[in-house]
N, C-alpha and C positions, 0 to 999 in steps of 0.2 A: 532353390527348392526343386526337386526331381518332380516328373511329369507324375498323373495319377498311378502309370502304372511304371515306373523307374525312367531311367536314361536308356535311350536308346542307342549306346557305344558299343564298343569292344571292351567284353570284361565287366560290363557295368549287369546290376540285378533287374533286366525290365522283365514281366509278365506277363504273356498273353492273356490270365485274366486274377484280378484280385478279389476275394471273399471278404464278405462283409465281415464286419468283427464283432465278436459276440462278448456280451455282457456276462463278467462272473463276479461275485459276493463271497469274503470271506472276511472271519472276523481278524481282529486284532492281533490276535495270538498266532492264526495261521498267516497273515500276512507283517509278522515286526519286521520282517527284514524292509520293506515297503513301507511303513508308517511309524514316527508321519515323514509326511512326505518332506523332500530338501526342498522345493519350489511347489508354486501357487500352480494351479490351474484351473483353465477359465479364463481369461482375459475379458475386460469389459469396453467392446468394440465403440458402444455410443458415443458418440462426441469429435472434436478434433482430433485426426489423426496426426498423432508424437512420436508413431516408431514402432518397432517390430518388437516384441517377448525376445529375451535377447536368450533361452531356453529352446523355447518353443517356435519361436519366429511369428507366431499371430502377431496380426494389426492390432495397435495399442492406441483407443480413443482415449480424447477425456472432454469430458463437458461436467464440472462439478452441477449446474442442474440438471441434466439428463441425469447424474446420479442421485441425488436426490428426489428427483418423479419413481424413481425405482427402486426407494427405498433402503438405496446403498449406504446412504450416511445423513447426516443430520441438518449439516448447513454445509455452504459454500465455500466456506474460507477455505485456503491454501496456504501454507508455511513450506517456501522453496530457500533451501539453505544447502552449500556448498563453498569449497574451497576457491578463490579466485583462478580463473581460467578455464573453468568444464563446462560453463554454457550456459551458467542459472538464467541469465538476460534472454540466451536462446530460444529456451523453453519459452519463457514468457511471452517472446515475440511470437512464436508460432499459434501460442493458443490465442492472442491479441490477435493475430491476422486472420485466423480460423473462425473465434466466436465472432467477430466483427463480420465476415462472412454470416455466421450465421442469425445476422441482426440484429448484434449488441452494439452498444456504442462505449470503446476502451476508454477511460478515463483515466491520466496519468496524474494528478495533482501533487506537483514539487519536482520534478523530473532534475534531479542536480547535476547531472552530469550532462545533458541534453542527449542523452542513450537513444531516448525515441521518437527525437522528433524526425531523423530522416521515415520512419516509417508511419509514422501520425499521416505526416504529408502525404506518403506515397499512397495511403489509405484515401487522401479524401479527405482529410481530416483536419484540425484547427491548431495552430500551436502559436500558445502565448507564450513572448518573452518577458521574463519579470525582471529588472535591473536595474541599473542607474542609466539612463539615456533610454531605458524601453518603460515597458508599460508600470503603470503603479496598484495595488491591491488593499482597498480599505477595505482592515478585518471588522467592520462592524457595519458594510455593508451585505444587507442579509441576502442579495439576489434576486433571481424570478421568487424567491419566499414573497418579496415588496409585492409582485402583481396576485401572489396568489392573495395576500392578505386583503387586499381590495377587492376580491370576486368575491369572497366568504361573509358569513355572519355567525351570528348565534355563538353557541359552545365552539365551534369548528375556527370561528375568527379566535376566540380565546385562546385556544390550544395552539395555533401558530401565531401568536403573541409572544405567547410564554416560549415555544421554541425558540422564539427570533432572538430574546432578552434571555433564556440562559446556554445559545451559543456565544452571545455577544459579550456576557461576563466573562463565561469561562473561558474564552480568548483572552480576553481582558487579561485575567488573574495569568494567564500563561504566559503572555508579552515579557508581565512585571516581572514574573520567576523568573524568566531567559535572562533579563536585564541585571535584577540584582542577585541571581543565583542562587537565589535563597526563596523561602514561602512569603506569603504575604498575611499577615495576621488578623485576627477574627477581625478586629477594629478596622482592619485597612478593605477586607473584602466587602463588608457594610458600607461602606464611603462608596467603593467602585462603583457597588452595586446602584446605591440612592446617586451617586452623581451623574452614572447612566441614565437612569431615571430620566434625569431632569435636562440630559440633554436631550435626550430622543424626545422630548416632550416641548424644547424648545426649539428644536428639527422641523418640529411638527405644525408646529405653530408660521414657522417659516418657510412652507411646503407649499401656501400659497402663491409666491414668486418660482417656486422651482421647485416642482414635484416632486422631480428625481432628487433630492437632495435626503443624503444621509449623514448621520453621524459619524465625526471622526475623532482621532484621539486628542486634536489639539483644541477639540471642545468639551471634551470631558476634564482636559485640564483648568483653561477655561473658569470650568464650572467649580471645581476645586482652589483655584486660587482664587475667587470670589467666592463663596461657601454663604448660601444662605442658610437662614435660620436650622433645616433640616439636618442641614448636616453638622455645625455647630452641636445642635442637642448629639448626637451617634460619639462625636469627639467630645464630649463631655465639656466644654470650655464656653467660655463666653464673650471673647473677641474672636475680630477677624485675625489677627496678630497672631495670639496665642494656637486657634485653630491652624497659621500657616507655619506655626514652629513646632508645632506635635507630627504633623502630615509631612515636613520635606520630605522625608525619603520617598514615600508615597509618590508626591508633587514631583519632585525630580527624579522616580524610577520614569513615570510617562511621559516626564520632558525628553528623555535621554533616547524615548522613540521618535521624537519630532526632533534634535538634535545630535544626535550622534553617528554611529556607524550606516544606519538605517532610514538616514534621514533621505527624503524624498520618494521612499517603498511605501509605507503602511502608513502614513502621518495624512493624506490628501484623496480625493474623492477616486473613485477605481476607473481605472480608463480602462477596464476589462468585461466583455460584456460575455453572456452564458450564450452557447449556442449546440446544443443535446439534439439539432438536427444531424448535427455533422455526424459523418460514423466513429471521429473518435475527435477526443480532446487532453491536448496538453497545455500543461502552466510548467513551461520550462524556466526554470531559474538557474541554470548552469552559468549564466553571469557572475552568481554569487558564491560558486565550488570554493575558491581558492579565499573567501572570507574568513573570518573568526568565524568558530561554531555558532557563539548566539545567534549570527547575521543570516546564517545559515537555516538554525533549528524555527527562529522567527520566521522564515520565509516557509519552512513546510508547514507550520502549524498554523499559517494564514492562508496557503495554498489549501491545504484539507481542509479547512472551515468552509473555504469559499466551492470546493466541489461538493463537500456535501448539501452544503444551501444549494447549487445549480441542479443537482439529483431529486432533494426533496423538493422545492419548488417548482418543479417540472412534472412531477407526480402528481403534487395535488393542482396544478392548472389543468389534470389531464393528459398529458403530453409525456406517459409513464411508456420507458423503455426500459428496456434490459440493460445494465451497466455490467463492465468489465474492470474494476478498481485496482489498477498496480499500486502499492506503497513499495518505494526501491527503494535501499542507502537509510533504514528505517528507523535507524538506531543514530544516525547523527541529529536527529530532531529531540530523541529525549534522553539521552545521558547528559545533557547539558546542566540541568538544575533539577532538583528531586519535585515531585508532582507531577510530571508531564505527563507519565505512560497513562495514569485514570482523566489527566484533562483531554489527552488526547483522544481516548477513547471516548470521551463522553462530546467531543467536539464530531466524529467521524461516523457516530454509532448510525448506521441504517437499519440493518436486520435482513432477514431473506426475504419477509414478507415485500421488501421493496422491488425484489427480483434485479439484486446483486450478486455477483460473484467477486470475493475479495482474492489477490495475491498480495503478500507479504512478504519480502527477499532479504536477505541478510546472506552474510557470510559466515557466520558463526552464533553458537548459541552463547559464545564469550562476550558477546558481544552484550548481552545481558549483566553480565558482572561490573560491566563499565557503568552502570545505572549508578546513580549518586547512592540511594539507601536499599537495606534489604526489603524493605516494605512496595519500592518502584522495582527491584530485581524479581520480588516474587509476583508481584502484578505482570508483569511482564510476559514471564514463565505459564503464568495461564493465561496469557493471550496467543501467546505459541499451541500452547495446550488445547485451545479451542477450536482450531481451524482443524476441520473433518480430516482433509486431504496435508498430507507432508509430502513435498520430494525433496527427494536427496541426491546430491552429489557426492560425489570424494570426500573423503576428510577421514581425518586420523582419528586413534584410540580416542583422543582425551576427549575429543567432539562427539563422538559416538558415545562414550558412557553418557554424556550428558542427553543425548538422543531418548537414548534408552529410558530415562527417568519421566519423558514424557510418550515414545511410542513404543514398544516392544516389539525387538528386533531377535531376528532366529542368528545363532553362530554363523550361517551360512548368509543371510542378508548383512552382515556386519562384514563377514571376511569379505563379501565384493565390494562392497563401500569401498571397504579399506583397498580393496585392489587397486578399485579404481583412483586414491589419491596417491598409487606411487609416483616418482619423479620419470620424469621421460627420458629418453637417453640423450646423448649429445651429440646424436646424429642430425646434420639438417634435412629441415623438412620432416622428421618424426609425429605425430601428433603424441598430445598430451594422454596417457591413457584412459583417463578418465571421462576425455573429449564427448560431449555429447551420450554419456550415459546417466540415467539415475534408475531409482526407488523410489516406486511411486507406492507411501503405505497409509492405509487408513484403517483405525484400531488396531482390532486383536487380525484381520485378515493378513494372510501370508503376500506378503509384498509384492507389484510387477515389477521389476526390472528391464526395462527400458533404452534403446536404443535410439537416438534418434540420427538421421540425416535428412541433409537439407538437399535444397532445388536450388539449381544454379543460381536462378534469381534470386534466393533468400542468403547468399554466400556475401555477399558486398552490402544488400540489405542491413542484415542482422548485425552486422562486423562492428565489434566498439573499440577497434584496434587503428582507426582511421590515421588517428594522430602517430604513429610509427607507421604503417604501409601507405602514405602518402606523401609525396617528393615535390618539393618546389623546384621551380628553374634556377638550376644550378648547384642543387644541392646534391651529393652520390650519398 
């Protein structure tokens, strides 16, 4: 950018002095050739700096709450979607190291590919391995929720009662779906339901030797191949017999969690403890990338149960912070069996009033059509739809009409999209053109357009390229 009053070269426009500029108003008709206009202006400075107006060159903040105090947009959410290799993870790191700066604590829960734990750490930060040889995550371990329910009484104990028990179902019913890929039926959700009951209630009973003890899935089994009277009557039948030959699949969707692919994850007491001091926290499960998807989709959707219990139970002990929620890789958790996108939502719901900001990442909004039914593809679609703020990367037409269907985009914000996913050349060393550009748009407002570069230190940081730019002895 030139000095206030130009460059000071040979040939170049400096001024010994420059006038201010004066304000003129005309209408529409006198100014069509100017309206409307091809690009936004205005920039909205507040928040993490992400880069210059790639137009205009201003500084481009973003703090989805500083937008929201300002009455910019509605809620928090973010939907960052982009073609692989233009920096979606980028962006995310920079505003994870900027809001964490400015006194949130990031929250990664499911990290698959372990993308953040180098920067979790370099934060300050906590990062759990979930695996076989590392740690384990009982989904019906409710969290600091246990301590808060113990500080409370009255309506207030009630109401985080019922949270505890209809996260712990609806995990429940989500396990069995991953398992047998299919729904679980009015009869079998009744059973879940009553045989959770009665195990937390004989948890409870044996809370006396060990406080800390919670329930896990191999006593909810347990509790079903022993079925007392209660649940007899729900199954309609009147042996023990008969009761275990109408329920096997039921019986052995939950065995198939204590022995199958997942056995020694989710079947045993959680060697995971919450700690919302740290400035940020990850449940890295990249142990289990190269899994079958159930092994997979079961580990985020016990991953986000278990951070939203550490968020809400932290809240109400008091101990309420600002959270910074990444959901990455978002869509290998629920194309797996129809039902997920509403259990998941109804497993992760906080809201703004908890003073969250959520990011959401995907690479494609195809990535919806991969959902089992239309009924999980159009749930889906408005949960895209919902998040105030979208950025965008590169991508082609066919990505872009679908864009369109939820944010409206001008000819001129489509054609750079689109510029930006062309192919790069096949010169070395070239970057990718789209490298570290988006569109940051929320509703009807005319898009920013966004450039970002990085600080030396955030070059090797950020980098998820680790596994090809890094050489063992002996290897060219």
């Amino acid at each position: 950018m030139p000095r206030p009053l130009g460059w000071p070269v040979t040939g170049a426009g400096r001024a010994a002095n420059v006038e201010g500029g004066v304000m003129w108003q005309g209408t529409t008709t006198q100014l069509c050739g100017l309206f409307p206009f091809a690009v936004s202006s205005g920039a909205a400075p507040p928040g993490v700096p992400i880069g210059h107006h790639l137009h205009t060159a201003e500084p481009i903040g973003l703090d989805p709450a500083e937008w929201l105090r300002q009455g910019l947009i509605t809620n928090t959410g973010m939907w960052i979607q982009g073609q692989p290799g233009i920096g979606k993870s980028t962006i995310v790191k920079r505003l994870m190291t900027g809001l964490v700066a400015f006194g949130y604590t990031a929250v990664v829960p499911g990290d698959v590919k372990g993308e953040y734990t180098a920067l979790v750490e370099h934060l300050g930060g906590r990062v759990v391995r979930i695996g076989r040889g590392h740690h384990a995550l009982n989904p019906l371990d409710p969290g600091p929720l246990r301590d808060a329910l113990a500080c409370t009484t009255g309506t207030e104990r009630e109401r985080l009662q019922e949270t505890i028990r209809a996260r712990r179902l609806t995990l429940l019913e989500a396990l069995a779906v991953i398992v047998r890929r299919a729904e679980v039926t009015v009869t079998e959700r009744r059973l879940l339901g009553a045989a959770l009951d009665l195990t937390v209630e004989g948890t409870r009973h044996a809370s006396s030797t060990d406080p800390r003890a919670e329930p896990t899935i191999p006593d909810v089994v347990k509790v079903l191949t022993t079925p007392p009277a209660p649940l007899l009557d729900i199954a309609a039948v009147d042996t023990i017999l008969g009761f275990r030959r109408d329920t096997r699949e039921l019986i052995n969707t939950l065995q198939l969690l204590c022995d199958g692919a997942i056995r020694g994850l989710f079947d045993r007491a959680s060697t995971v403890t919450a700690d919302l001091d740290a400035p940020a926290l990850s449940l890295d499960i990249s142990e289990l990338d190269n899994d079958e998807d159930d092994v997979v989709a079961a580990a985020m959707l016990s991953s986000w149960a278990w951070a939203a219990a550490v968020i809400d139970g932290s809240a109400t002990l008091g101990h309420r912070r600002r959270i910074f929620r990444i959901q990455d890789e978002l869509w290998r958790a629920l194309r797996v069996a129809p039902g997920l996108v509403e259990r998941s939502d109804r497993i992760t719901r906080l809201g703004r009033s908890r003073g969250e900001i959520s990011a959401q990442v995907t690479h494609s909004l195809d990535d919806l059509e991969a959902l089992p039914t239309e009924a999980d593809r159009a749930k889906a679609r408005g949960m895209a739809a919902r998040n105030a703020i979208m950025i965008l990367g590169g991508m082609a037409d066919k990505e872009l009409d679908a864009v369109r269907r939820i944010t409206p985009l001008t000819t001129s914000e489509a054609a750079m999209v689109r510029a930006w996913a062309a192919p790069p050349t096949w010169v070395t060393g070239s970057l990718h053109p789209g490298r570290g550009r988006y569109l940051i748009k929320s509703g009807e407002r005319m898009g920013l357009p966004v450039a970002l570069s990085l600080m030396p230190s955030e070059r090797d940081l950020y980098n998820t390229d680790h596994a090809w730019t890094q050489t063992t002895p002996g290897e060219r």
